[in-house]
Every structure is written in structure tokens, then in C-alpha cells.
C-alpha positions as CSV (number, residue, x, y, z in Angstrom):
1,X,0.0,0.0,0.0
2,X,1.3,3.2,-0.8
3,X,0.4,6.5,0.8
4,X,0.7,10.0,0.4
5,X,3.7,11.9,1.8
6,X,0.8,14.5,3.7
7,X,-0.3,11.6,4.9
8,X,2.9,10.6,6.4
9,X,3.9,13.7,7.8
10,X,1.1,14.2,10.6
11,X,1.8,10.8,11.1
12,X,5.4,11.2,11.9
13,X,4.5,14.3,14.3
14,X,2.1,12.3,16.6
15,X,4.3,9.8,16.9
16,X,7.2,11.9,18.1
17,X,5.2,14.4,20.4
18,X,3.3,11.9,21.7
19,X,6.2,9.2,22.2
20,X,9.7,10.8,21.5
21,X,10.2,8.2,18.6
22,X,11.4,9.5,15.3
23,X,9.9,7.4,12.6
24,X,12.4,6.7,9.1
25,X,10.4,6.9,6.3
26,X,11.4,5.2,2.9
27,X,9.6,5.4,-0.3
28,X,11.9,3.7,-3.2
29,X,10.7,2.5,-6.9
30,X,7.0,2.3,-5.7
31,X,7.7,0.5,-2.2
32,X,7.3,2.1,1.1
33,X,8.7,1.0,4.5
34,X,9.2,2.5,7.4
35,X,11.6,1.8,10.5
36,X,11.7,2.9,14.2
37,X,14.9,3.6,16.2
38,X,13.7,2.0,19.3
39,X,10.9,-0.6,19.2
40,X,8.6,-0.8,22.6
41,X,5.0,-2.9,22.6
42,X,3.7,0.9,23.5
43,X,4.8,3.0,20.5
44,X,3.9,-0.7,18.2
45,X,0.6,0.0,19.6
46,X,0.1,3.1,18.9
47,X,0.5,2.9,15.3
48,X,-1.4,0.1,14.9
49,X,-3.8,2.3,16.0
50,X,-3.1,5.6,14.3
51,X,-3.3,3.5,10.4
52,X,-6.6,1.4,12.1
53,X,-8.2,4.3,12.5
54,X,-7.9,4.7,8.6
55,X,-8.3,1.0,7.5
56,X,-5.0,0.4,7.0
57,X,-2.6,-2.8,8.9
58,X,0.8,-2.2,9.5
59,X,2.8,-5.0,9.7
60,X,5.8,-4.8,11.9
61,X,8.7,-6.7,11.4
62,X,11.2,-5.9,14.2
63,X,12.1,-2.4,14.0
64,X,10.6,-2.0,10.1
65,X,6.7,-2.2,9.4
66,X,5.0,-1.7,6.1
67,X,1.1,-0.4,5.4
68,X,-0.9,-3.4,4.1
69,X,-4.7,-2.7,3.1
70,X,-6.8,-5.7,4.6
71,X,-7.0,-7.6,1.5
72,X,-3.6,-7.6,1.0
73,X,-2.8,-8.5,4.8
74,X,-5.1,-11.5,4.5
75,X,-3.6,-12.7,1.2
76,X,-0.1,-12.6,3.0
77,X,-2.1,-14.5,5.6
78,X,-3.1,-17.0,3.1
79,X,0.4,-17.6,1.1
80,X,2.3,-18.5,4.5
């Protein structure tokens, strides 16, 4: 899933007034990522929440996590 670069920079904001964590974000050749410098269940949590909130899954991979819609969640539910 891509989104918007407005869309990411509110995002990045409440994240880091709200937690202190800076949030890396990486949009190459049509992929976006993102990564954390510190990873805590708290901060996870909270964006989970913030791209819920807008229909969106991220998936978190240690310190990296990527925006999946839900179809595209459940078909990398379905291929493992």
C-alpha cells in the first residue's frame, strides 16, 4: 500500500510528540517502509492504532513495518 507523503507527515508528528520516537520513512521505486529507532509494545501499539483508524494494517517486522490494506494482509495471511 502506498500512501501520500501529507499523509505521512502528521503521522510522523504524533508519533514523536506523543512518544519521543522519530519514525524513518522510505519510499523507493513504488515501495514504502518505514523503520523505528527503538521498538517498545507501546509505541507498536500506537500505530497500529493511528493507520486502524484509517483502514490500514501495519505490519511490523522488528524495528521495520510496512502499510498493508486488509486484502492484501489477509492474502499474505493466506500464502504462509
Amino acid at each position: 500500500m502506498i500512501i501520500s507523503f501529507n499523509d505521512v507527515i502528521p503521522f510522523k508528528k504524533e508519533i514523536m510528540e506523543k512518544y519521543g520516537e522519530y519514525v524513518h520513512f522510505h519510499d523507493q521505486c513504488g515501495a514504502q517502509f518505514f523503520n523505528l529507532e527503538n521498538h517498545t509494545p507501546e509505541v507498536q501499539k500506537a500505530i497500529e492504532d493511528y493507520f486502524a483508524e484509517r483502514g490500514i494494517i501495519a505490519v511490523f517486522s522488528g524495528l521495520m513495518f510496512r502499510l498493508m490494506t486488509p486484502e492484501e494482509a489477509a492474502k499474505l495471511e493466506e500464502n504462509k
